[in-house]
C-alpha positions in Angstrom: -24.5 12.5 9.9 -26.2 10.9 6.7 -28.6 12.4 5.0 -30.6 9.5 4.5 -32.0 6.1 6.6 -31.9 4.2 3.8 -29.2 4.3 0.5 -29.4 1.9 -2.6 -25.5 1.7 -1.9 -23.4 1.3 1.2 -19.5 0.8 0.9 -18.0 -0.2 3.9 -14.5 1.4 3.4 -12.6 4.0 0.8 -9.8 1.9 0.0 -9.0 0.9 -3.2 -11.8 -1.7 -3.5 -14.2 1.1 -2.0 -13.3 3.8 -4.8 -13.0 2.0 -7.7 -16.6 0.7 -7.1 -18.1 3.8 -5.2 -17.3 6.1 -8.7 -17.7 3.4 -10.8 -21.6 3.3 -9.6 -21.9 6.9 -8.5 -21.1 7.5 -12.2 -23.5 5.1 -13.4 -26.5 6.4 -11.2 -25.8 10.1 -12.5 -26.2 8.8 -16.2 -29.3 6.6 -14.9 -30.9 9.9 -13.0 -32.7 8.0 -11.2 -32.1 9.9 -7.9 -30.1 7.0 -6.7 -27.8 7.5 -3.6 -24.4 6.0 -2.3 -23.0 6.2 1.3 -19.1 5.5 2.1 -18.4 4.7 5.8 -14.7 5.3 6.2 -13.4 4.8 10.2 -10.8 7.0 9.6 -10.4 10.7 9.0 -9.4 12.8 6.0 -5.5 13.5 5.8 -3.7 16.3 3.7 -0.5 18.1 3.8 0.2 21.2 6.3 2.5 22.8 3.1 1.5 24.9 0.2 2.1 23.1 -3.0 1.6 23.4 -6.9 -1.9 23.5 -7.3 -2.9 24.7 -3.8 -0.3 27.5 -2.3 -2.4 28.5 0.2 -3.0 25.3 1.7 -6.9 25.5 1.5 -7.9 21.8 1.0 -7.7 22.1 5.6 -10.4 24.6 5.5 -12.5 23.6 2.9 -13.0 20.2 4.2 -13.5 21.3 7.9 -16.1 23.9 6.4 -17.6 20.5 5.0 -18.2 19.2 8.1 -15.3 16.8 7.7 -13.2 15.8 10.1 -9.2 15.8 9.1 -5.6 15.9 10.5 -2.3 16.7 8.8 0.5 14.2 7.9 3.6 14.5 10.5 5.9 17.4 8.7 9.4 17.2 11.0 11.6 15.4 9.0 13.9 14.0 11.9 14.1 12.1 15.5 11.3 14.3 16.6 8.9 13.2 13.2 8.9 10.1 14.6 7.3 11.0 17.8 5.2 13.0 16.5 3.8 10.0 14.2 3.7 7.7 17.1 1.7 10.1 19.6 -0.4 11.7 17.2 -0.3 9.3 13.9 -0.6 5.9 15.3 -3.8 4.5 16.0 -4.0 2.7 19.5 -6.6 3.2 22.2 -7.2 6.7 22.8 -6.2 7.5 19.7 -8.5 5.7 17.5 -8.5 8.9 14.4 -4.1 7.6 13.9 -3.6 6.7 10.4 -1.4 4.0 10.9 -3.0 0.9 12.8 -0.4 -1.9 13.6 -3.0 -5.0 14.3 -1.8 -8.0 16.0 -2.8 -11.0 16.9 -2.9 -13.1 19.7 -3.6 -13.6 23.8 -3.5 -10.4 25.5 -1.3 -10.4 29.2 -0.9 -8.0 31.4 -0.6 -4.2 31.0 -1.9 -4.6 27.4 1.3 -6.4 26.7 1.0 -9.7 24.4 0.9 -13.0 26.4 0.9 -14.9 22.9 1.3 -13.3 19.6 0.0 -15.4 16.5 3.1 -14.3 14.7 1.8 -11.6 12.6 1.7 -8.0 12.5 -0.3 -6.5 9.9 0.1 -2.4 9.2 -3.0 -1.3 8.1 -4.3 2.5 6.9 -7.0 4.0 9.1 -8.6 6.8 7.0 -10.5 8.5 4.0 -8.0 6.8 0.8 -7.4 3.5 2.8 -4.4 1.8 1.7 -3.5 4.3 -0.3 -2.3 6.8 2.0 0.6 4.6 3.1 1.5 2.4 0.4 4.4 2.5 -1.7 2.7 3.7 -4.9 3.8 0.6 -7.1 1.4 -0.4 -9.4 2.5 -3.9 -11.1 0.9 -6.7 -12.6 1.9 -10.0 -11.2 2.6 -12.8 -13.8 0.1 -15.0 -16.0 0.7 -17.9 -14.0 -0.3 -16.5 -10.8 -4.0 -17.0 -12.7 -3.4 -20.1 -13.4 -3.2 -21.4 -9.8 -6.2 -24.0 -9.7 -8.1 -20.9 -6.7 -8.2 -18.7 -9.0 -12.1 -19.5 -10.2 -12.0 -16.7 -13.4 -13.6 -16.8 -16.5 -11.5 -14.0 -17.7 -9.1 -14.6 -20.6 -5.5 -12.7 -21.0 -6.8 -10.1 -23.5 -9.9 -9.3 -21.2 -7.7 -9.6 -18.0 -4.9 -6.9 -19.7 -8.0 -4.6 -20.5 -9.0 -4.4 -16.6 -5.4 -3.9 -15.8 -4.6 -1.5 -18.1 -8.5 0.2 -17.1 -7.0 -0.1 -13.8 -3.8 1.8 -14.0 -5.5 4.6 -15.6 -8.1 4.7 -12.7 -4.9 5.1 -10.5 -3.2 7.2 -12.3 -5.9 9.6 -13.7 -9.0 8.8 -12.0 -11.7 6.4 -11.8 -14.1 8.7 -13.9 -11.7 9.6 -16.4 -10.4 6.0 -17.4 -14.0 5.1 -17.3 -15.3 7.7 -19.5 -12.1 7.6 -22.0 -13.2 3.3 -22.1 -16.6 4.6 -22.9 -14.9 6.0 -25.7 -14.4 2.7 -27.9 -15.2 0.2 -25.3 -11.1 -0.2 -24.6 -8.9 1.7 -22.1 -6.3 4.1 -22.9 -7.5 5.9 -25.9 -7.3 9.0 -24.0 -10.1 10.7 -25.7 -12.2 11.6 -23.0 -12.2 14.6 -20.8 -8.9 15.9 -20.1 -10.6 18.2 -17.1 -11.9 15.2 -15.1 -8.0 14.0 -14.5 -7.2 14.0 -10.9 -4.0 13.1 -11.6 -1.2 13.4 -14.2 -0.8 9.1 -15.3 1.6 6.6 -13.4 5.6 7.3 -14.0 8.8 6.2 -13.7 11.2 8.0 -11.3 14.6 7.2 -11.0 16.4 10.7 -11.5 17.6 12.7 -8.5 15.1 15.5 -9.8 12.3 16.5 -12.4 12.3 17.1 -16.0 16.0 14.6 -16.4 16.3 12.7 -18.6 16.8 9.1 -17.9 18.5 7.3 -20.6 16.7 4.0 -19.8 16.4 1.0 -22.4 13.2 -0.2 -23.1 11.5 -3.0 -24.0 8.1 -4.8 -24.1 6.6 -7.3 -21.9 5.0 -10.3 -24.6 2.4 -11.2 -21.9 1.1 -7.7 -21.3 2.4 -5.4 -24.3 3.3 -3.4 -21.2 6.4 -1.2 -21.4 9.5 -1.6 -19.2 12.2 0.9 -18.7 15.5 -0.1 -16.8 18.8 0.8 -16.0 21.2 -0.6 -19.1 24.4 -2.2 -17.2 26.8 -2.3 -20.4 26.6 1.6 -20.5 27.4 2.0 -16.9 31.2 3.0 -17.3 32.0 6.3 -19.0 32.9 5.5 -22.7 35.5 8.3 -22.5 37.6 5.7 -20.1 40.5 4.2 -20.5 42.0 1.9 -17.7 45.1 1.9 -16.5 47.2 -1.3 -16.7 48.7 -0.6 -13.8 45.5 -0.1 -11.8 43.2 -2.6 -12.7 41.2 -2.0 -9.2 40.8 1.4 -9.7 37.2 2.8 -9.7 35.8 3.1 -13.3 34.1 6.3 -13.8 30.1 6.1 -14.2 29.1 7.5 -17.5 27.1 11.0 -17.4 23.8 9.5 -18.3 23.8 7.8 -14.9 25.3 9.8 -12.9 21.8 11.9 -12.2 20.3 8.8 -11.2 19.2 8.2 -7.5 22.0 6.6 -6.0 19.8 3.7 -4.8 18.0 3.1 -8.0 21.3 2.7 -10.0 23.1 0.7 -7.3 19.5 -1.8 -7.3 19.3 -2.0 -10.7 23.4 -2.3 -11.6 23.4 -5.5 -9.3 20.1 -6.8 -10.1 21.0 -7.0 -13.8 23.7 -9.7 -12.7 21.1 -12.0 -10.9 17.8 -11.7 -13.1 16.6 -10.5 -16.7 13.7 -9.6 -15.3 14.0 -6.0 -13.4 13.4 -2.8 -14.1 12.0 0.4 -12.6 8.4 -0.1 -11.4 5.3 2.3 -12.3 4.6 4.9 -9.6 1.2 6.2 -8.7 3.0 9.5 -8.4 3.2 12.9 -10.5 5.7 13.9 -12.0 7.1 16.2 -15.2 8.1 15.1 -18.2 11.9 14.7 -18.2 13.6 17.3 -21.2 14.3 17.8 -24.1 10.7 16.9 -23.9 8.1 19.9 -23.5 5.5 20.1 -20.5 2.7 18.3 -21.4 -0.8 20.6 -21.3 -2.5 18.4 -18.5 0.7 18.5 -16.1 1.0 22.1 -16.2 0.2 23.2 -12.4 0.0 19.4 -11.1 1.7 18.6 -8.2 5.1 16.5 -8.3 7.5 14.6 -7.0 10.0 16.6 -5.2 11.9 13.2 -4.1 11.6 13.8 -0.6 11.5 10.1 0.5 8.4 10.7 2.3 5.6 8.3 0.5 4.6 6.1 3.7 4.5 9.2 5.8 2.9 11.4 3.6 3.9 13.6 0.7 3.7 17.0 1.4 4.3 18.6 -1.9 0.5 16.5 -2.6 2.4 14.7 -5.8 1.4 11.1 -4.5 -2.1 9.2 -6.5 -3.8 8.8 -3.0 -7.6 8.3 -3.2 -9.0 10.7 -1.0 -8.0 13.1 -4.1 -10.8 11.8 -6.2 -12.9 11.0 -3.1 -12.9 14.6 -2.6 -13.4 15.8 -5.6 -16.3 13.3 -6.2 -18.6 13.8 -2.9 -17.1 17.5 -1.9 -16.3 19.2 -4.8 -12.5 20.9 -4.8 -11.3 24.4 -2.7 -10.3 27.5 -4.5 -7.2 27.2 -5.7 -4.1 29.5 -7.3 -6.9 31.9 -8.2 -9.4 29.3 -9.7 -12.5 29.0 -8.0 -14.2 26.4 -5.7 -15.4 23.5 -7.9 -19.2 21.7 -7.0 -19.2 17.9 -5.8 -19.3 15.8 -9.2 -21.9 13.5 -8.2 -24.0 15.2 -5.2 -26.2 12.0 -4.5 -23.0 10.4 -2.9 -21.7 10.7 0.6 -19.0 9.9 2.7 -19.2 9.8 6.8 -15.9 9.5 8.5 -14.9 8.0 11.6 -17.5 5.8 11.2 -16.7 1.9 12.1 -19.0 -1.0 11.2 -19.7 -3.6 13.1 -22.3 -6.2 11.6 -24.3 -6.3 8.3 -27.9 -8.1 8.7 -30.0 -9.3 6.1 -33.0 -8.1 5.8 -36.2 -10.4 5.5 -38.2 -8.3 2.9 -34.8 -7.7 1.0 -31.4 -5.6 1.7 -30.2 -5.0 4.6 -29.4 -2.9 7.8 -25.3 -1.9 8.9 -25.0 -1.3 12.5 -21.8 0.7 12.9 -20.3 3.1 15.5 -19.2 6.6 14.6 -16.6 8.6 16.6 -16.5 12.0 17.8 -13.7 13.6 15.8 -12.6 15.5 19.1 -12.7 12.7 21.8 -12.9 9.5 19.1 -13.0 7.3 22.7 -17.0 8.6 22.5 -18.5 6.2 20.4 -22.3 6.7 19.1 -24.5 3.8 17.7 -26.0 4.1 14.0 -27.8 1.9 11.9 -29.3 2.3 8.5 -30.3 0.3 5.7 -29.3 -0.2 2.0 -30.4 -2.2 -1.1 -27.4 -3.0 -1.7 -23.7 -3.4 0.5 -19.8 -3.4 -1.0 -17.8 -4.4 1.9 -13.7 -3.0 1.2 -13.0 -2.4 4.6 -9.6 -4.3 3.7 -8.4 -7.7 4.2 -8.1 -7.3 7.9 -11.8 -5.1 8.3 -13.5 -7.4 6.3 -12.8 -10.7 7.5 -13.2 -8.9 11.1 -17.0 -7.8 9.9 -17.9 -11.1 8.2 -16.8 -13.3 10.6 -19.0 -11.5 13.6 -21.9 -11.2 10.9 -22.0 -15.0 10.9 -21.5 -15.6 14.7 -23.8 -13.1 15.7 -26.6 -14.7 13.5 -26.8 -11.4 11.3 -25.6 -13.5 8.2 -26.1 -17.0 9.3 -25.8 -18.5 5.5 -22.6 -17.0 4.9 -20.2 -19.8 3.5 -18.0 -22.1 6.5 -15.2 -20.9 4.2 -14.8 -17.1 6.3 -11.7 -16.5 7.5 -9.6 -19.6 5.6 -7.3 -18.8 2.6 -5.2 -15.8 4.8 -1.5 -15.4 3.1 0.9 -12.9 3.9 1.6 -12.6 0.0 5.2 -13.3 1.2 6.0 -9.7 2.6 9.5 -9.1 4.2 11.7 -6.4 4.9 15.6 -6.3 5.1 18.4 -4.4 5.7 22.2 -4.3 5.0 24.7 -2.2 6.1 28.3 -1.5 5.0 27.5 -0.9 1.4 30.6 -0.7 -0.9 28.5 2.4 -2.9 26.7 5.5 -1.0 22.6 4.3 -1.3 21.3 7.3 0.2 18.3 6.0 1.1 16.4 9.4 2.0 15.8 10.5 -1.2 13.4 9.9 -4.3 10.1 8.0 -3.9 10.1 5.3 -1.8 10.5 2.3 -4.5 11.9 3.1 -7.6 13.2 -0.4 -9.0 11.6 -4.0 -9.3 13.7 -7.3 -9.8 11.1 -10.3 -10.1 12.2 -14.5 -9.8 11.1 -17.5 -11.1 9.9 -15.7 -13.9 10.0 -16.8 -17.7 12.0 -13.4 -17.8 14.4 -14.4 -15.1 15.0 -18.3 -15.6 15.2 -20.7 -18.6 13.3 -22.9 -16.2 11.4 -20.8 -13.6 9.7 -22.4 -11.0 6.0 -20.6 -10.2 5.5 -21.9 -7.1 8.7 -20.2 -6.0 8.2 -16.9 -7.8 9.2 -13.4 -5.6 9.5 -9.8 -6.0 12.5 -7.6 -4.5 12.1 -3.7 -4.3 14.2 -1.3 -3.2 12.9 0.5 -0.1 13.7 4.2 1.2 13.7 5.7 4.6 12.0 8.6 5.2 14.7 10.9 7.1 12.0 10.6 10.6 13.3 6.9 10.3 16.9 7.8 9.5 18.7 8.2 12.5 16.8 5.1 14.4 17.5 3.0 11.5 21.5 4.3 11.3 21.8 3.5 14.9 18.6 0.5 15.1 19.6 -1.7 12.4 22.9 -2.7 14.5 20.2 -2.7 17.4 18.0 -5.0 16.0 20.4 -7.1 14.9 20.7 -8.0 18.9 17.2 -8.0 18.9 16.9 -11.1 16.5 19.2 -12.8 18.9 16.8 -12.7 21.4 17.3 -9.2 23.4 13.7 -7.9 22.5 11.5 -5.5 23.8 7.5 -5.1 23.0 6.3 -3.1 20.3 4.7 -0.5 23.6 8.0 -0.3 24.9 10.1 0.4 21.9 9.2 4.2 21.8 10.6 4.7 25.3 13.1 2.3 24.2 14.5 4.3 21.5 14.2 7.5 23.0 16.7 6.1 25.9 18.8 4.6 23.9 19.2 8.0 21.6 19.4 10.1 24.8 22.3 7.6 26.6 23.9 6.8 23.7 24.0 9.9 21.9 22.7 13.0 23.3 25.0 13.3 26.5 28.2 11.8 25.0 27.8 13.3 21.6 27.1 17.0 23.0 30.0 16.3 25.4 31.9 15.5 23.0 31.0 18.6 20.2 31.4 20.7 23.2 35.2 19.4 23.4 36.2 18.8 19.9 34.0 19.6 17.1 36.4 22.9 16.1 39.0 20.6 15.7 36.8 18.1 14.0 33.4 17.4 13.4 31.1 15.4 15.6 28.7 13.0 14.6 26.1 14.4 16.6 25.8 16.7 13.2 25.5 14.3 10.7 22.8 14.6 8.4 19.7 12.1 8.3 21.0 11.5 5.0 24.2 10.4 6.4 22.7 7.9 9.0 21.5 5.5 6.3 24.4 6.7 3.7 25.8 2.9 3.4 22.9 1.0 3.6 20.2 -1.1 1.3 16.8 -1.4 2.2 14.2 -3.8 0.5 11.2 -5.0 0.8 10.0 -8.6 -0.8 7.2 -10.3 -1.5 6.2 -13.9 -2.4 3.8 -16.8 -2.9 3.5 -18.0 0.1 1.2 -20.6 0.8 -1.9 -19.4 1.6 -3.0 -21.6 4.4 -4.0 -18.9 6.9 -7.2 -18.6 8.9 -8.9 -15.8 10.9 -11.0 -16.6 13.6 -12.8 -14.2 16.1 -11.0 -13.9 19.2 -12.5 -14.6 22.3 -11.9 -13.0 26.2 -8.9 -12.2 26.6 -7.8 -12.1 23.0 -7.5 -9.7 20.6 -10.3 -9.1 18.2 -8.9 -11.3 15.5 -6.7 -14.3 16.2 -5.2 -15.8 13.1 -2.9 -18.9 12.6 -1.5 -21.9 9.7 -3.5 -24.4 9.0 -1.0 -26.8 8.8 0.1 -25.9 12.9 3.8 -23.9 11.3 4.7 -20.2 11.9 4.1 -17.9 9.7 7.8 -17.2 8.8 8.5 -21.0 8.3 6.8 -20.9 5.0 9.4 -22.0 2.1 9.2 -18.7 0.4 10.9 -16.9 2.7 13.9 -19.5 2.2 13.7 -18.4 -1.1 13.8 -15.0 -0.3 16.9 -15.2 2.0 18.6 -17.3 -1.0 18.1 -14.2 -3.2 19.1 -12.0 -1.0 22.1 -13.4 0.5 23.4 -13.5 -4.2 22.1 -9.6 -3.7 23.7 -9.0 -0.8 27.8 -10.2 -2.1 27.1 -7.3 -4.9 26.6 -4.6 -2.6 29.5 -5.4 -0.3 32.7 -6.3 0.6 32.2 -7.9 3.9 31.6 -11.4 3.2 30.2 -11.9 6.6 27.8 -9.0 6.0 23.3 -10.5 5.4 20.7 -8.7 5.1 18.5 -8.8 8.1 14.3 -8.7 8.3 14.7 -7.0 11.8 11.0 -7.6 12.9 11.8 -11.5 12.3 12.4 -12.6 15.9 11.4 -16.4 15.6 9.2 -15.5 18.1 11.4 -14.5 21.4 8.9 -11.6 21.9 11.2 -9.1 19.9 10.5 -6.1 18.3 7.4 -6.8 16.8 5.8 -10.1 15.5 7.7 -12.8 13.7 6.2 -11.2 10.7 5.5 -7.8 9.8 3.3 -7.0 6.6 1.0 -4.5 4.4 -0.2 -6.7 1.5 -2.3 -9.0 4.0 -4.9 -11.1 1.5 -7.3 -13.6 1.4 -9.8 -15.0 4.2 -13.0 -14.6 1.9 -11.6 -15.5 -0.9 -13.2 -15.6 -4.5 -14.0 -19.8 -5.0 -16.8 -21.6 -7.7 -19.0 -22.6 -4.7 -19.8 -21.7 -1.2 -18.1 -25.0 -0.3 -15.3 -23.7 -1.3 -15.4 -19.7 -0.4 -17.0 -16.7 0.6 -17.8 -15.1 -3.1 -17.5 -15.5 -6.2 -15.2 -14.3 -8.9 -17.7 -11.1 -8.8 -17.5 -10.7 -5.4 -21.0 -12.0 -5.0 -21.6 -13.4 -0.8 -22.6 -17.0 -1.3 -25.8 -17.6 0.6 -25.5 -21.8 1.6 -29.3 -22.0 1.8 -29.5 -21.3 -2.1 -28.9 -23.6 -4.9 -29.3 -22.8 -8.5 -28.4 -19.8 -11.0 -28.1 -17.3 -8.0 -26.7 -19.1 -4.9 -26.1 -15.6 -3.3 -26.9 -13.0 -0.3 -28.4 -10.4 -3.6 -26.7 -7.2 -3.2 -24.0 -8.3 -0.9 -20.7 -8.1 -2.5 -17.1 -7.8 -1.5 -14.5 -5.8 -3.1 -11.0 -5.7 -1.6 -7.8 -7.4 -0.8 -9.9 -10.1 0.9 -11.6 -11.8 -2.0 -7.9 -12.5 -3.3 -7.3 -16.1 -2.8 -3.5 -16.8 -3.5 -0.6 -14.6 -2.7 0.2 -12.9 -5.8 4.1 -11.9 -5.4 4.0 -8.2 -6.0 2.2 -5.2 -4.3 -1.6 -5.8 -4.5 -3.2 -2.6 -5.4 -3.0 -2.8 -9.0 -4.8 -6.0 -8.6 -7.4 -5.3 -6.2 -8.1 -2.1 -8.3 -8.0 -4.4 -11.4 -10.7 -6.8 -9.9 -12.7 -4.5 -7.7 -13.5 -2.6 -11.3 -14.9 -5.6 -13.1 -17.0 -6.3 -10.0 -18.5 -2.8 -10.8 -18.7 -3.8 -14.3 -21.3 -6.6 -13.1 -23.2 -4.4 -10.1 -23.9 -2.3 -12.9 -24.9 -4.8 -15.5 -26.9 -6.4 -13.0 -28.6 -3.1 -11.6 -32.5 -4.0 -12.8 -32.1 -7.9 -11.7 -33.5 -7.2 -8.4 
């Protein structure tokens, strides 16, 4: 329970939005010591790994936090068919199960059996727990392109030196630590001097990771991004062949060699990178969030000695058990709790003891306040039965709401219609884009991927860049990525992709059923025949009942896409009989008729004639069903945005480009609910074309800057 009835700062949510505000101010009150407290509500629960690792062999981080009172759960550890049962009865968050990490929200009329009568063709995956969005992202921190800003919604008074600063501010709050980027800007007023505390580092600084192990070297080129002064590092295609080669006249189809350099490259960043070079200029291998070791003949630098890193287990969106992934609950932890004994070093205190976090705890309205401020109501859970629900409400000076683009707009929306906000701008809930997200699959690959290993996404290809076209066209601009499979995925997706190729042709199944689904399928079409089978002949040759989960999804390309769609969505509240959110286009399409995804097919159908020989052969989103009531909904996405998005006026949105709440029934200097702000994926109000955190982290940090420079204004 909190300590307090009443806090000068509540943040609704521990996302990225949450964190890089909740430190940024926690920091500033310790320096103010003005006894000033902070109070996260998170509705999730702590995660962390089951397996010793680097910096904590005796897997201690468990204990400690349950001796903190906190409630937590481990990430799923089998890393086959049986993983992903274990992730969808014990890690996915559906009635009865409310503590899951991973919440797949839809949208739409609810039918009978709790099977969708209507669905708005959507389905969002969302992160439910201390870290938000962090905990199952992909770790790619990129910085979309200048003319993303340029888009007439975009209401900033930035300019591109100030807007590089916050990004650059931005990826060292990622990939250090909120306190240390902040403290090393303190320095000279500009990130990235790296003067300040080395101690304070949660984590080692973003990388680039496309060897099949640690400390090899590369052999990358480089060069600089003129917009950004930002570094890129990609695969070099003229040096692909070995130079000792010679071909043979005779042979001129014969395989050519691949030169040394490469050949300790992960298959599926090579292959990505090798093809991409022949369609765009502008690729390259994206920065991870993730620890790693500095590749020889370089020496270990001081600060990673004894970090955590990437063991390129392919497990990112599962959770990384070696710990080497930058999720927030790290310097959550660290922050509120303080850090367990570890490798002989001894328990560190909580840096900033005046700010708390309380889990499982899931608001539902904020109310104004008439003498100023203003009062959450919100449930909590109990961490054994979270079915039992208990009502809380406490006030605060001041409220950050980051419960994500999906929680916020949820929380808004019933603020205003239960008359707890009635001011709040007619604007909530318009401006929803799907930032273009799609996921494909091809099969038949003329080169092994082998999509189980390294980090999830290693590469970037953008389009309709200056970089990738003589005459790029903005509006039109997308991002393809490679995409792994964690090896709990791999045999479903060996045997599922052909499976859900029927299912786009209409022979679907609903996303309740497709457990019991699968597991049938495996068992009929696998289990009995293929032990049969081994029983019979596997001495005289072997079966593929033992095939690897490396082997299932040997031949095969995964990526995932995103774009600027249109941005024309709107969430309403749902009413009986609905879900809690329905959502639809303004303009009465679907969602997957928008005319990026036309240019996402058009991309991919160039990529896919590089990767194969089958002519025939597409990739395939296989949760795009054109709505026959497939899989899962006509479109399946993490990088949700908009819905109280950042506009001059309250005619026109929710906040402003400070994440300020309009108030309607103010006019002048300060039209705005004071001390309401929102900081997260929400406020965003066009699709931006690549993976949002960077962005939201970016933004979320300059809305501190002005919370704190506004901190004796009322």
């Amino acid at each position: 329970m909190p300590k307090h009835e009443h806090y000068d700062v509540v943040i609704v949510g521990s996302g990225f939005g949450g964190t890089m505000t909740g430190l940024s101010l926690a920091r500033k009150f310790q320096e103010r010591n003005k006894g000033e407290t902070i109070l996260m509500l998170e509705r999730g629960t702590w995660w962390t790994t089951p397996v010793g690792t680097v910096q904590d062999k005796e897997v201690n981080t468990y204990a400690f936090l349950q001796e903190k009172g906190q409630p937590v759960q481990y990430w799923s550890t089998v890393d086959h068919f049986k993983g992903m049962i274990d992730l969808f009865l014990r890690c996915l968050r559906r009635q009865g199960n409310e503590d899951g990490l991973y919440d797949l929200t839809t949208f739409g009329r609810q039918g009978a059996f709790g099977i969708s009568a209507e669905n708005d063709g959507v389905t969002i995956a969302r992160a439910n727990g201390v870290g938000g969005g962090s905990l199952i992202y992909a770790n790619v921190t990129i910085q979309p392109p200048d003319f993303i800003f340029d888009d007439a919604r975009w209401p900033l008074t930035w300019d591109a030196k100030s807007r590089n600063n916050y990004y650059q501010l931005a990826r060292d709050a990622i990939g250090y630590g909120v306190i240390f980027a902040l403290n090393d800007r303190a320095a000279d007023g500009t990130p990235s001097t790296g003067t300040a505390d080395k101690k304070l580092r949660i984590n080692t600084g973003l990388t680039n990771i496309v060897t099949r192990s640690a400390r090899l070297e590369p052999h990358w080129r480089e060069k600089i991004d003129p917009a950004t002064g930002h570094k890129i590092r990609q695969l070099d295609p003229s040096l692909l062949v070995d130079p000792a080669f010679t071909p043979d006249p005779t042979k001129p189809n014969a395989p050519k060699p691949l030169n040394p350099q490469y050949a300790l490259w992960i298959d599926r960043a090579r292959v990505f990178q090798s093809a991409m070079s022949e369609l765009t200029d502008d690729y390259g291998t994206v920065d991870s969030s993730i620890n790693d070791i500095t590749p020889e003949p370089n020496p270990l630098a001081p600060e990673g000695v004894g970090k955590n890193y990437c063991e390129r287990q392919g497990r990112c969106i599962i959770g990384c058990l070696p710990g080497a992934r930058h999720t927030l609950n790290k310097q959550l932890m660290r922050a509120i709790l303080g850090a367990p004994p570890t490798n002989n070093n001894a328990a560190k205190p909580p840096l900033y003891p005046n700010m708390e976090l309380e889990a499982l705890a899931e608001v539902q309205v904020i109310e104004a306040v008439p003498e100023g401020g203003y009062r959450i109501h919100y449930l909590t859970r109990d961490p054994k039965k979270p079915t039992r629900v208990t009502y809380h409400r406490l006030t605060a000076k001041r409220v950050i709401v980051s419960a994500g683009c999906v929680g916020t707009n949820q929380i808004m929306l019933r603020s205003k219609a239960e008359g707890t906000l009635p001011n709040l701008s007619d604007r909530v809930g318009y401006g929803f884009s799907t930032n273009g997200d799609y996921l494909a699959f091809i099969e038949d690959t003329r080169e092994k991927i082998s999509l189980t290993r390294g980090p999830v996404t290693t590469s970037f290809a953008h389009f309709e860049t200056p970089g990738s076209s003589p005459n790029p066209n903005p509006s039109k601009f997308h991002t393809i990525e490679d995409n792994g499979i964690p090896k709990v995925f791999s045999s479903l997706s060996g045997i599922g992709i052909p499976l859900a190729r029927s299912i786009t042709q209409g022979k679907g199944h609903h996303t309740k059923l497709f457990l019991i689904w699968a597991i049938v399928r495996w068992f009929f079409s696998k289990f009995i025949p293929d032990y049969l089978s081994a029983f019979l002949r596997n001495a005289e040759e072997r079966q593929k009942l033992f095939e690897s989960e490396d082997e299932y999804t040997a031949n095969m390309m995964c990526i995932a896409a995103m774009g600027r769609d249109e941005g024309i969505g709107q969430f309403r509240l749902g009413q009986e009989g609905e879900t809690a959110l329905r959502v639809k286009r303004t303009d009465g399409k679907a969602f997957y008729q928008d005319p990026i995804y036309d240019e996402i097919r058009a991309t991919l159908d160039r990529f896919g004639e590089k990767l194969t020989d089958q002519n025939s052969r597409k990739f395939i989103n296989p949760f795009l069903n054109l709505g026959q009531g497939g899989l899962a909904a006509p479109i399946a996405l993490s990088h949700p945005l908009g819905g109280c998005s950042m506009a001059k006026t309250a005619a026109e949105g929710v906040v402003d480009e400070f994440g300020r709440v309009f108030d309607q029934s103010k006019a002048g200097e300060r039209p705005f609910y004071e001390g309401l702000y929102i900081a997260d994926g929400a406020i965003i109000p066009t699709a931006l074309g690549v993976n949002p955190s960077l962005t939201i982290s970016a933004v979320s940090l300059r809305i501190a800057d002005k919370i704190i420079e506004e901190l004796d204004t009322f």
